[in-house]
N, CA and C atoms as a LAMMPS dump frame, in Angstrom:
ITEM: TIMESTEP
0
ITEM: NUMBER OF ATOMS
294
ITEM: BOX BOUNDS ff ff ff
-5.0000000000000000e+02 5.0000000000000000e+02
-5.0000000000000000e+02 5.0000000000000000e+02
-5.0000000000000000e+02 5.0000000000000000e+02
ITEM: ATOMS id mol type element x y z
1 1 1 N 0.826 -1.201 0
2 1 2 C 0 0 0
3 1 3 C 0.867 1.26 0
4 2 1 N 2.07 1.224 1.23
5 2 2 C 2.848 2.422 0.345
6 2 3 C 3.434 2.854 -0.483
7 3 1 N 3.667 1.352 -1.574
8 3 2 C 3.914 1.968 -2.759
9 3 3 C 2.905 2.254 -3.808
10 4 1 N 2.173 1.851 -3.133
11 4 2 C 1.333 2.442 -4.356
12 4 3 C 0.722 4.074 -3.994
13 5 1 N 0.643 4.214 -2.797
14 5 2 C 0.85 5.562 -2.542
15 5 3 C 1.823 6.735 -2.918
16 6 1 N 2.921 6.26 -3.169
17 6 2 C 4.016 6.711 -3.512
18 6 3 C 4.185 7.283 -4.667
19 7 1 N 3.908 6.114 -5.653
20 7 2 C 3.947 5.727 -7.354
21 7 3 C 2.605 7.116 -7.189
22 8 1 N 1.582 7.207 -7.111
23 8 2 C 0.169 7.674 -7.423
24 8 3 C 0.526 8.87 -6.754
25 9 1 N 1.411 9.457 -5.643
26 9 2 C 1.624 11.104 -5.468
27 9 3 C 2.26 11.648 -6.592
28 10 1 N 3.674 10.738 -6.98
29 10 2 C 4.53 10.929 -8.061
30 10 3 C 3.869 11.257 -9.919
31 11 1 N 2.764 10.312 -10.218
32 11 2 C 2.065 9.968 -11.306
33 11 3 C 0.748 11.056 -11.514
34 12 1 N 0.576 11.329 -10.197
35 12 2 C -1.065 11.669 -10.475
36 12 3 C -0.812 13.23 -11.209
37 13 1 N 0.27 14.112 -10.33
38 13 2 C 0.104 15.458 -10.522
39 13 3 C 1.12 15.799 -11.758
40 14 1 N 2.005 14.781 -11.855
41 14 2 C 2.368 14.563 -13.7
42 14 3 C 1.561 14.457 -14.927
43 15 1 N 0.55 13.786 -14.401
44 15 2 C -0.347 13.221 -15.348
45 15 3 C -1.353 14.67 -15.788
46 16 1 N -1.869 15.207 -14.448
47 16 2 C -2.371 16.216 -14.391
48 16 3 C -2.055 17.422 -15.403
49 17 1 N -0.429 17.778 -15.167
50 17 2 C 0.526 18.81 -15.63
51 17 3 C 0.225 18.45 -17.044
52 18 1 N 0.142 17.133 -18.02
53 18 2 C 0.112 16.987 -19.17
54 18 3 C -1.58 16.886 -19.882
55 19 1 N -2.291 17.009 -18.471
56 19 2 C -3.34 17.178 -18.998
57 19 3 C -4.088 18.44 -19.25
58 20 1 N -3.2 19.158 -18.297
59 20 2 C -3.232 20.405 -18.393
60 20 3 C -3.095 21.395 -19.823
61 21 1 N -1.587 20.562 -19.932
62 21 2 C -1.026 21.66 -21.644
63 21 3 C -2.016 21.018 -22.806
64 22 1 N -2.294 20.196 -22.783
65 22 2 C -2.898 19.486 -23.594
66 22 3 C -4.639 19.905 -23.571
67 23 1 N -5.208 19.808 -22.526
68 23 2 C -6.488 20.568 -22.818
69 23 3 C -6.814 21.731 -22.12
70 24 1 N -6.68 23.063 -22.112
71 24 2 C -6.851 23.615 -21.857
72 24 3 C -8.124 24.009 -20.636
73 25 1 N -9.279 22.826 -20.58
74 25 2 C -10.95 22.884 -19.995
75 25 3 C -9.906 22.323 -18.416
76 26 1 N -8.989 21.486 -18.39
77 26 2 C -8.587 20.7 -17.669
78 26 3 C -7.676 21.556 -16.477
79 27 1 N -7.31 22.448 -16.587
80 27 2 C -6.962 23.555 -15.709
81 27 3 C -7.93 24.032 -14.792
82 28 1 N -9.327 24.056 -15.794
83 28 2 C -10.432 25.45 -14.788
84 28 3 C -10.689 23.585 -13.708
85 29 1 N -11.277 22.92 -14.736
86 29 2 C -11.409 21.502 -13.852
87 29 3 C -10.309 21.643 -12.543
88 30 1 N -9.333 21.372 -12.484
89 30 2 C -8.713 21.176 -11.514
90 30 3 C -8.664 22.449 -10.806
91 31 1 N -8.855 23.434 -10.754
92 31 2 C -8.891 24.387 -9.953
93 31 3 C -10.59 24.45 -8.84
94 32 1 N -11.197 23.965 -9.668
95 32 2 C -12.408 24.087 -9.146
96 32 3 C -12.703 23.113 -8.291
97 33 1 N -12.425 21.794 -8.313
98 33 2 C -12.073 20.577 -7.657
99 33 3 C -11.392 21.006 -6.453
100 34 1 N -9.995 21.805 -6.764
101 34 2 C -9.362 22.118 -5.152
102 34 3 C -10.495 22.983 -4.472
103 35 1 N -11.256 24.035 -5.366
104 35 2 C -11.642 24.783 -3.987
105 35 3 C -12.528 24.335 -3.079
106 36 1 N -13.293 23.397 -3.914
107 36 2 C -14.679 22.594 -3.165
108 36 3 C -13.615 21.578 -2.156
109 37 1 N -12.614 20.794 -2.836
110 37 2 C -12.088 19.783 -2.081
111 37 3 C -11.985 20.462 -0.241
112 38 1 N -11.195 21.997 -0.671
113 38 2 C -10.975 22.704 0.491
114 38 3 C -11.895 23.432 1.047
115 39 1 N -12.819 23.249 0.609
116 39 2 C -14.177 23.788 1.442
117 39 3 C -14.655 22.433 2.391
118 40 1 N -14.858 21.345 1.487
119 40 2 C -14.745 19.991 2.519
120 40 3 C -14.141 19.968 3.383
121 41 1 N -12.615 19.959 3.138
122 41 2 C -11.39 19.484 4.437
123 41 3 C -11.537 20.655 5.354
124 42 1 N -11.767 21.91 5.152
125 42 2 C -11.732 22.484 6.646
126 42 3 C -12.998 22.885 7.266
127 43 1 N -14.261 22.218 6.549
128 43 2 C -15.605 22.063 7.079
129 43 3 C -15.545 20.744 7.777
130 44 1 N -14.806 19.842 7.707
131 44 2 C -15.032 18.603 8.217
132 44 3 C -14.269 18.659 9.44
133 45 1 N -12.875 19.262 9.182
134 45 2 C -11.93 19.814 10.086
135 45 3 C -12.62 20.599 11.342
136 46 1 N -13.65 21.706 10.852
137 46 2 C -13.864 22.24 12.112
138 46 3 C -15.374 22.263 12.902
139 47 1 N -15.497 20.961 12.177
140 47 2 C -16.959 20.396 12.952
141 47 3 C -16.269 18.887 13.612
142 48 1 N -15.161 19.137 13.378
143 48 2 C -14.542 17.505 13.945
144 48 3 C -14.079 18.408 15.326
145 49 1 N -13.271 19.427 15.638
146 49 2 C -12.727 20.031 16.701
147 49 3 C -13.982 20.672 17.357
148 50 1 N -14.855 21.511 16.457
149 50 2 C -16.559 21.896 17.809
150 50 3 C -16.533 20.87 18.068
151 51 1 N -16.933 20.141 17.904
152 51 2 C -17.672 18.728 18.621
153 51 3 C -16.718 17.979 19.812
154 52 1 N -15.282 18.02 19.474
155 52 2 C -14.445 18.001 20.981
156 52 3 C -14.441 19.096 21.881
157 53 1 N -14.625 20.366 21.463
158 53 2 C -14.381 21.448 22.433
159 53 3 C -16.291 21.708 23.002
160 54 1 N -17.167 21.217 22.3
161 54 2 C -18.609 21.186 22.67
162 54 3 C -18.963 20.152 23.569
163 55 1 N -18.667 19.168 23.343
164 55 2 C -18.828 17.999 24.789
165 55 3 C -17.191 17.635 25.552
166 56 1 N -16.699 18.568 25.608
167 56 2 C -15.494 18.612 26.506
168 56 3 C -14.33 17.151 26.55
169 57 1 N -14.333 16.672 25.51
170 57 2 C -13.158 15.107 25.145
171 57 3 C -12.001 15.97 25.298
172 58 1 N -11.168 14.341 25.1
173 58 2 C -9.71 14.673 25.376
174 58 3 C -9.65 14.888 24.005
175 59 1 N -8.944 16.192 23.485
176 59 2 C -8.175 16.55 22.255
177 59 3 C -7.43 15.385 21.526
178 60 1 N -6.26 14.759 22.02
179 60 2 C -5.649 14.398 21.477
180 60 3 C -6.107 13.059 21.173
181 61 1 N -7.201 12.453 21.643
182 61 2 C -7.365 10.992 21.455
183 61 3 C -8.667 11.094 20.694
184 62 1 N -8.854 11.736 20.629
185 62 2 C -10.805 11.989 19.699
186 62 3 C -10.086 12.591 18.622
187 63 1 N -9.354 13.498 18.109
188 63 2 C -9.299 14.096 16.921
189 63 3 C -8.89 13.184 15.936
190 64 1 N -8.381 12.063 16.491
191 64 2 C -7.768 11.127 15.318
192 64 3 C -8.55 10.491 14.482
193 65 1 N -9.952 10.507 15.283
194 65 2 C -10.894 10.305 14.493
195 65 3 C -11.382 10.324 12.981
196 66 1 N -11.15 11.756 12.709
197 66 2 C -11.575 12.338 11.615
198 66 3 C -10.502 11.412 10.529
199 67 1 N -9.466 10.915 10.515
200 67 2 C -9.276 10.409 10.067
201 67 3 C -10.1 9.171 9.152
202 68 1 N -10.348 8.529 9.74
203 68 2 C -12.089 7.884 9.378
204 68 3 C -12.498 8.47 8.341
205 69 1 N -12.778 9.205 8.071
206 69 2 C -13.94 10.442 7.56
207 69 3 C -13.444 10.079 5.745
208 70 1 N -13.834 9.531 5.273
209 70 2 C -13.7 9.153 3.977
210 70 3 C -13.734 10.592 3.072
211 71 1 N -14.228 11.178 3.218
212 71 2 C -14.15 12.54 2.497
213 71 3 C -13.32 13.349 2.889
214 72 1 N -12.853 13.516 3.9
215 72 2 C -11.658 14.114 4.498
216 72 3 C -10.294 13.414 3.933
217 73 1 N -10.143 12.215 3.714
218 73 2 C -8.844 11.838 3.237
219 73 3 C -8.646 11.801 1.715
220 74 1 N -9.956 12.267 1.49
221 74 2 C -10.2 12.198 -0.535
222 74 3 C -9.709 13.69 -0.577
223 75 1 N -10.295 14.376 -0.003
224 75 2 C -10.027 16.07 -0.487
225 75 3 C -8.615 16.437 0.237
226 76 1 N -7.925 15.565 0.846
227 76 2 C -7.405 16.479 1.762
228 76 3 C -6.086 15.397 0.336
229 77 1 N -6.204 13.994 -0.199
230 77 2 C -5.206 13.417 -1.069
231 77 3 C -5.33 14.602 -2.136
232 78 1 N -6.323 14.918 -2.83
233 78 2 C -6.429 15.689 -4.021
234 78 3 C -5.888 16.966 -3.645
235 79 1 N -5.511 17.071 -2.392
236 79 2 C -5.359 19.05 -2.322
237 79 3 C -3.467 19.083 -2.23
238 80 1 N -3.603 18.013 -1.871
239 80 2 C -1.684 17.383 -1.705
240 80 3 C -1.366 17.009 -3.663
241 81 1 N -1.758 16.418 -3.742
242 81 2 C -1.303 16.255 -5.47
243 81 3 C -1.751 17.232 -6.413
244 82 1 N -2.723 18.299 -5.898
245 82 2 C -3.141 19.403 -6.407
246 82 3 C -1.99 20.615 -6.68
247 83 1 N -1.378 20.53 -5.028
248 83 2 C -0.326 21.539 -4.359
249 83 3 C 0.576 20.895 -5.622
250 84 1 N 1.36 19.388 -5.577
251 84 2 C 2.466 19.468 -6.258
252 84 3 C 2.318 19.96 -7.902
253 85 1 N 0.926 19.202 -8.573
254 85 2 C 0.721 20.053 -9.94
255 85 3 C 1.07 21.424 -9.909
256 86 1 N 0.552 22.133 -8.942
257 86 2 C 0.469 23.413 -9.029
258 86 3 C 2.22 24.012 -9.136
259 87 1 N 2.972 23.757 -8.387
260 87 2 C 4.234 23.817 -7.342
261 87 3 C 5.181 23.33 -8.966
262 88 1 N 4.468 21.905 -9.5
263 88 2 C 5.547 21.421 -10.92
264 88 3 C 4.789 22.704 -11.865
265 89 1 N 3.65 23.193 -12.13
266 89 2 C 3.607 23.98 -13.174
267 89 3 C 4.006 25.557 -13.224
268 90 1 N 4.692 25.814 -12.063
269 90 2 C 5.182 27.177 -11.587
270 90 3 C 6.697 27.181 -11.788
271 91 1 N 7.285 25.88 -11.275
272 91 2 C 8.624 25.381 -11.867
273 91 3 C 9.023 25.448 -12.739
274 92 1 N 8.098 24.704 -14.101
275 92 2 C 8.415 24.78 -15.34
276 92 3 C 8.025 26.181 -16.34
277 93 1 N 7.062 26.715 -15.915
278 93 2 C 7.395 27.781 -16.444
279 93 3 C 8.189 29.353 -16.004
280 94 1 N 8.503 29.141 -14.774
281 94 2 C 9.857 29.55 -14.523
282 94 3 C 11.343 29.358 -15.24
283 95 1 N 11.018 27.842 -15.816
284 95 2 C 12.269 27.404 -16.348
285 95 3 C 12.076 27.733 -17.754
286 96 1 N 11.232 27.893 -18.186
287 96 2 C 10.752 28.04 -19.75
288 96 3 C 10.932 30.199 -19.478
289 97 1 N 10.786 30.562 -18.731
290 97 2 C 11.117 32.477 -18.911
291 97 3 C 12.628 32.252 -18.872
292 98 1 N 13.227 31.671 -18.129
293 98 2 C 14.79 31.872 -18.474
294 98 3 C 15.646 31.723 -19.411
C-alpha cells in the first residue's frame, strides 16, 4: 500500500501537468475541484474540533478520528497532489522564462 501511494503522489500530478497543456478545460477543472475539495477538508476539520471542544473530550485521542472520515482523506489526497501540480507547473514555467 505504500507503494502504491508513492507511485500515485509521483504519477497523479504529472499526469495532471500533461493534462493540463494538452487541454486547456482541464486547468479550470482542476482548480475548481481544489476549492470545493478545500471547502470539505476544513468544514469537516472544524466540525470535527466543535464537537471536541462542545462535549469537553480529550483533544488528542478523539481528533484522530476524523481520520475515518472518507471525504476528508479524498479532499485532503487531491489538495496534496493538487499543491504538487500546481508547485511542478510554476517550476516549469519559470524554467521556460529563463
Amino acid at each position: 500500500m505504500t507503494l502504491i501511494i508513492v507511485v500515485l503522489s509521483i504519477l497523479l500530478p504529472i499526469s495532471m501537468l500533461v493534462s493540463a497543456w494538452l487541454f486547456t478545460f482541464c486547468r479550470t477543472i482542476y482548480h475548481v475541484l481544489a476549492v470545493g475539495c478545500a471547502y470539505v477538508f476544513c468544514i469537516i476539520s472544524v466540525l470535527a474540533i466543535y464537537e471536541i471542544l462542545r462535549d469537553d473530550k480529550v483533544f488528542m485521542t478523539n481528533i484522530h478520528g476524523i481520520f475515518q472520515n472518507v471525504l476528508f482523506l479524498l479532499s485532503g489526497g487531491y489538495l496534496g497532489c493538487y499543491g504538487i501540480y500546481t508547485l511542478l507547473r510554476w517550476t516549469l514555467k519559470e524554467l521556460r522564462s529563463e
